[in-house]
VMD Tcl script that draws the C-alpha trace (Angstrom):
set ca {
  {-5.40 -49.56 53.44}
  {-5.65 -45.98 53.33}
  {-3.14 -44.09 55.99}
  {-3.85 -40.53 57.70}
  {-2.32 -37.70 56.14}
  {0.43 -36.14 58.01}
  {1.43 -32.26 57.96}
  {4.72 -33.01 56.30}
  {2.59 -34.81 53.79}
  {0.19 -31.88 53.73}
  {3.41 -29.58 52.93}
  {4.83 -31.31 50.55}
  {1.69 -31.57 48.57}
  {1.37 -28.24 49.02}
  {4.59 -27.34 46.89}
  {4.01 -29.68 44.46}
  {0.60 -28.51 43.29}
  {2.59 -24.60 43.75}
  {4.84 -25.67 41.33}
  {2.30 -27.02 38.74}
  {0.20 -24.12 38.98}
  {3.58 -22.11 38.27}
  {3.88 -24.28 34.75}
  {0.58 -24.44 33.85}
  {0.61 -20.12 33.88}
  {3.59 -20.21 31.85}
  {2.13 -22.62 29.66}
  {-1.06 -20.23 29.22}
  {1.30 -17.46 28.30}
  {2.51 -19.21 25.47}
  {1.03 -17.74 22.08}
  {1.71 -17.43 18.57}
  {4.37 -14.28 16.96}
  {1.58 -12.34 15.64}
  {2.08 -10.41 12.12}
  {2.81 -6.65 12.84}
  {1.37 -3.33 10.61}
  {3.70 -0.28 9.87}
  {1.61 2.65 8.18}
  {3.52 6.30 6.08}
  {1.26 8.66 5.19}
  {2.27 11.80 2.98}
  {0.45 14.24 0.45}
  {1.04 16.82 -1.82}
  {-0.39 20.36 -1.62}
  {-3.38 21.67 -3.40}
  {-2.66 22.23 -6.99}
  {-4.24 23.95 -9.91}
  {-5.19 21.56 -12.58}
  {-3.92 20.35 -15.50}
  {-0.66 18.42 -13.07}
  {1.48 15.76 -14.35}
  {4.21 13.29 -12.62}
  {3.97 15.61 -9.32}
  {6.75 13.41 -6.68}
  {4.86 11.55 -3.53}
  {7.71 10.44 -1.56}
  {6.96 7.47 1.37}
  {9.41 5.97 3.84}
  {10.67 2.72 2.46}
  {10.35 -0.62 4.95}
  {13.46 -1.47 6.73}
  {13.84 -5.55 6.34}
  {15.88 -5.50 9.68}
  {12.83 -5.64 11.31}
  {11.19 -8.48 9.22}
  {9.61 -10.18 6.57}
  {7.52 -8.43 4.35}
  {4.49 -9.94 3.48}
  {1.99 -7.10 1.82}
  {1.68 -3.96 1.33}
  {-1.71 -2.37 1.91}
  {-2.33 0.89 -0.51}
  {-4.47 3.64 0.00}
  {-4.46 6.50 -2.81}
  {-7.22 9.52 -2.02}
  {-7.45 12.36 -4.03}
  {-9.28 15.54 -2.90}
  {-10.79 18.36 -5.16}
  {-11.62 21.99 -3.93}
  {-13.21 24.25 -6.92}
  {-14.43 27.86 -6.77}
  {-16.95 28.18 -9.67}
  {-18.83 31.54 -10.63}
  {-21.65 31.86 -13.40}
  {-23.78 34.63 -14.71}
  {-27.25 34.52 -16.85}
  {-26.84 36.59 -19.83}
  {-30.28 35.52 -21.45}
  {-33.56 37.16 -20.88}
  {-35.23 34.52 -19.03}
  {-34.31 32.38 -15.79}
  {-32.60 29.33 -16.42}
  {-31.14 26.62 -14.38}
  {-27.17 26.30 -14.88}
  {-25.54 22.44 -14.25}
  {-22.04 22.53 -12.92}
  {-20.46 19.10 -13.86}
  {-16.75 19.28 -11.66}
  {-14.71 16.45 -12.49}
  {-11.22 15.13 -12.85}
  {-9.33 12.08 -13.72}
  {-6.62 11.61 -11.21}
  {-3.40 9.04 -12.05}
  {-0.68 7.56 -8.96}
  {2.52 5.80 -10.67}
  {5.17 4.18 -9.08}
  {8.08 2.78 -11.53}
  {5.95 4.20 -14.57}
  {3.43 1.74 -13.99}
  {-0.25 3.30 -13.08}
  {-1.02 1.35 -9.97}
  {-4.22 3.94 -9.61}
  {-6.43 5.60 -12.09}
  {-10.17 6.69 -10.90}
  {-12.44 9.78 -11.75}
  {-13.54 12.03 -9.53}
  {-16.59 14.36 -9.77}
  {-19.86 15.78 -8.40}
  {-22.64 17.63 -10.06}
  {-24.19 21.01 -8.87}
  {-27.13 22.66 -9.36}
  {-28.07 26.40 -10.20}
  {-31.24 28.52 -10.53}
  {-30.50 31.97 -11.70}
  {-32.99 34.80 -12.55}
  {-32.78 36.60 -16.19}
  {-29.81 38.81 -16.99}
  {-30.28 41.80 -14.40}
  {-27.46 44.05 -16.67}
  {-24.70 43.80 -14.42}
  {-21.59 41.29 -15.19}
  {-20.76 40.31 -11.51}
  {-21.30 36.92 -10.67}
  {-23.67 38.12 -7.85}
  {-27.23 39.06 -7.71}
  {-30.20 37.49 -8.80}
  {-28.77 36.06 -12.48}
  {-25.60 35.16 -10.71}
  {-24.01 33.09 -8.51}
  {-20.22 32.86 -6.61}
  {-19.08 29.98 -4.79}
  {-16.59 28.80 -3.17}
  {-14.53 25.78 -1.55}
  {-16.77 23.37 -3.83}
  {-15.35 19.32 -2.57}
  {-15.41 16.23 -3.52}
  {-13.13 12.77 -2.27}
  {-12.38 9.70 -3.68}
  {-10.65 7.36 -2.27}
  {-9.11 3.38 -3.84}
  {-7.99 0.93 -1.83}
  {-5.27 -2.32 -2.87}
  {-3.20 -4.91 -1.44}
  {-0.24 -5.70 -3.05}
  {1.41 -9.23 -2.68}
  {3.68 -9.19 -5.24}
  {6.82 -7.73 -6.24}
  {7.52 -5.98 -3.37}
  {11.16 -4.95 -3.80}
  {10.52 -1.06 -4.64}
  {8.84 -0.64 -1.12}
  {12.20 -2.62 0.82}
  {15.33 -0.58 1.10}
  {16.59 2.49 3.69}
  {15.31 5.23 1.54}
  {12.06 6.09 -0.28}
  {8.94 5.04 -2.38}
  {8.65 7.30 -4.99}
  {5.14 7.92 -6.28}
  {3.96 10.15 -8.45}
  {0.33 11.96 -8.69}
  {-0.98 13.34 -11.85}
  {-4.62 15.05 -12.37}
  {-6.40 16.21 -15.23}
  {-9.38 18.23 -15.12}
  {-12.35 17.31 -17.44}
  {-15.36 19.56 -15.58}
  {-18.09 21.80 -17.79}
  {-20.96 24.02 -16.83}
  {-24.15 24.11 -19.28}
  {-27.52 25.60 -18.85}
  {-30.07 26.99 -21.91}
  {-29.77 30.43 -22.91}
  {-26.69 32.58 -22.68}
  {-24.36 31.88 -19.43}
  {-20.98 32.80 -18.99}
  {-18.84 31.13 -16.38}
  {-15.44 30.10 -14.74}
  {-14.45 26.67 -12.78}
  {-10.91 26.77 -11.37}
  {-10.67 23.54 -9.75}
  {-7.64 22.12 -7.55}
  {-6.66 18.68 -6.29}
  {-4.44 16.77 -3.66}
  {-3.23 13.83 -3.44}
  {-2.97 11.44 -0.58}
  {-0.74 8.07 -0.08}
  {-1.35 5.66 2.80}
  {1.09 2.72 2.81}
  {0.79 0.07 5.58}
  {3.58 -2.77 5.50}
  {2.27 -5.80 6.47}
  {5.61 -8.00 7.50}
  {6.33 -10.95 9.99}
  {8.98 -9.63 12.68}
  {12.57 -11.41 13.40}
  {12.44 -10.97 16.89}
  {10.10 -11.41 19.27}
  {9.33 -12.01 23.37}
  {6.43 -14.35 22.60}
  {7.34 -18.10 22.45}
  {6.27 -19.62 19.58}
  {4.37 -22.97 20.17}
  {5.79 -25.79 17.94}
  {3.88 -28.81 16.69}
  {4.37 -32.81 17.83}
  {4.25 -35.48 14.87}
  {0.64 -36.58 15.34}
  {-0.01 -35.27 18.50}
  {-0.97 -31.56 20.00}
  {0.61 -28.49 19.66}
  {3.70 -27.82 22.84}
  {1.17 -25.43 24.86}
  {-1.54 -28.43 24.69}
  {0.45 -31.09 25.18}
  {1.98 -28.89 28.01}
  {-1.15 -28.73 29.90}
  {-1.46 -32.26 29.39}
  {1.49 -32.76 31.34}
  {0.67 -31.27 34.15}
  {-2.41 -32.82 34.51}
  {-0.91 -35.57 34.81}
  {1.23 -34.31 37.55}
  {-1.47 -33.11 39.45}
  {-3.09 -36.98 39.27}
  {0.23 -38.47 40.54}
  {0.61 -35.38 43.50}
  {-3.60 -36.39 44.67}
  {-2.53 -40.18 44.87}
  {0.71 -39.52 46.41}
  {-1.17 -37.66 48.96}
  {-3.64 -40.28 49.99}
  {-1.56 -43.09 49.50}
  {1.30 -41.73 51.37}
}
mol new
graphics top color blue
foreach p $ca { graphics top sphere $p radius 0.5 }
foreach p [lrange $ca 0 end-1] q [lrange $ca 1 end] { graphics top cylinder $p $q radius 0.2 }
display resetview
């Protein structure tokens, strides 16, 4: 025998589904700690080639904040050349510029990077018109020739040279390996420079953190699940209390 539903009834209903609605958003917020990124970037200046062992210096990671996990490794060297060239022979000729380099980054004298870097330009220059000045029609003068190369690596292993309150110590070396050639008689001068670039990202879990971290029930649903559960059930028990009542 069902019995009418009184305003106190009505009110106290009224609380009670207030109050679930209260758990289940708490519930909702409840997520995973989520893995956290920390990037240092640093470079050296342009130098003239032939450089060896030339110090790249990045913050270490401070293990007061976490766990480190990985360290993500991004090494890009950049080349800037001026080249000039002149035809000496008596007919045109077409001149190849080949700029290239071999570029080295160390850490702890072990070569975590080595990669080549080069690009190939073309020339077509008239027969010798008498004058030795890298200009006019049998020669050419350029300037702020590029080329980038960049290698990317995770490392997962062996981390303890990137932990600490100091620095990682890299270090950047660069040979240059670049020709011109053409038939005839050319004369010419490549005076190439390079850079080099570190990126370090530090992949760690943190210590502390505002998120709750859900935990799992032998054979059964994670808390936030078995949370929502719960107050499902709640609500069922509040709907029959109110029409029973």
């Amino acid at each position: 025998m069902f019995k009418a539903i009184t305003m106190n009834n009505l009110s106290t209903a009224s609380h009670a589904l207030q109050f679930l609605v209260g758990c289940a958003a708490i519930l909702a917020s409840v997520s995973p700690t989520k893995a956290l990124g920390l990037t240092y970037t640093n470079s050296t200046s342009f130098q003239s080639l032939d450089f060896a062992d030339t110090p790249l210096d990045i913050q270490q990671f401070d293990n007061s904040l976490g766990t480190l996990n990985s360290v993500d490794l991004i090494f890009t060297a950049n080349m800037i050349s001026d080249v000039s060239l002149e035809n000496l022979s008596f007919q045109a000729t077409t001149v190849i510029v080949d700029l290239y380099i071999q570029t080295e980054l160390k850490l702890d004298n072990q070569i975590l990077v080595s990669s080549g870097l080069g690009q190939i330009y073309t020339y077509q220059v008239a027969s010798y018109d008498g004058l030795i000045d890298f200009a006019g029609a049998s020669g050419r003068s350029m300037t702020g020739l590029t080329a980038t190369l960049s290698n990317t690596q995770t490392l997962n292993n062996n981390l303890q040279a990137f932990i600490g309150s100091g620095n990682v110590s890299f270090l950047v070396s660069s040979i240059g390996i670049s020709s011109m050639r053409a038939r005839g008689n050319v004369i010419g001068m490549i005076s190439p420079s390079t850079q080099g670039i570190v990126q370090v990202t530090y992949n760690y879990d943190p210590i502390n953190s505002t998120q709750a971290v859900p935990f799992d029930i032998p054979g059964g649903p994670t808390f936030p699940v078995a949370g929502f559960l719960l107050t499902l059930g709640l609500a069922r028990k509040t709907r029959k209390f109110i029409v029973n009542k």
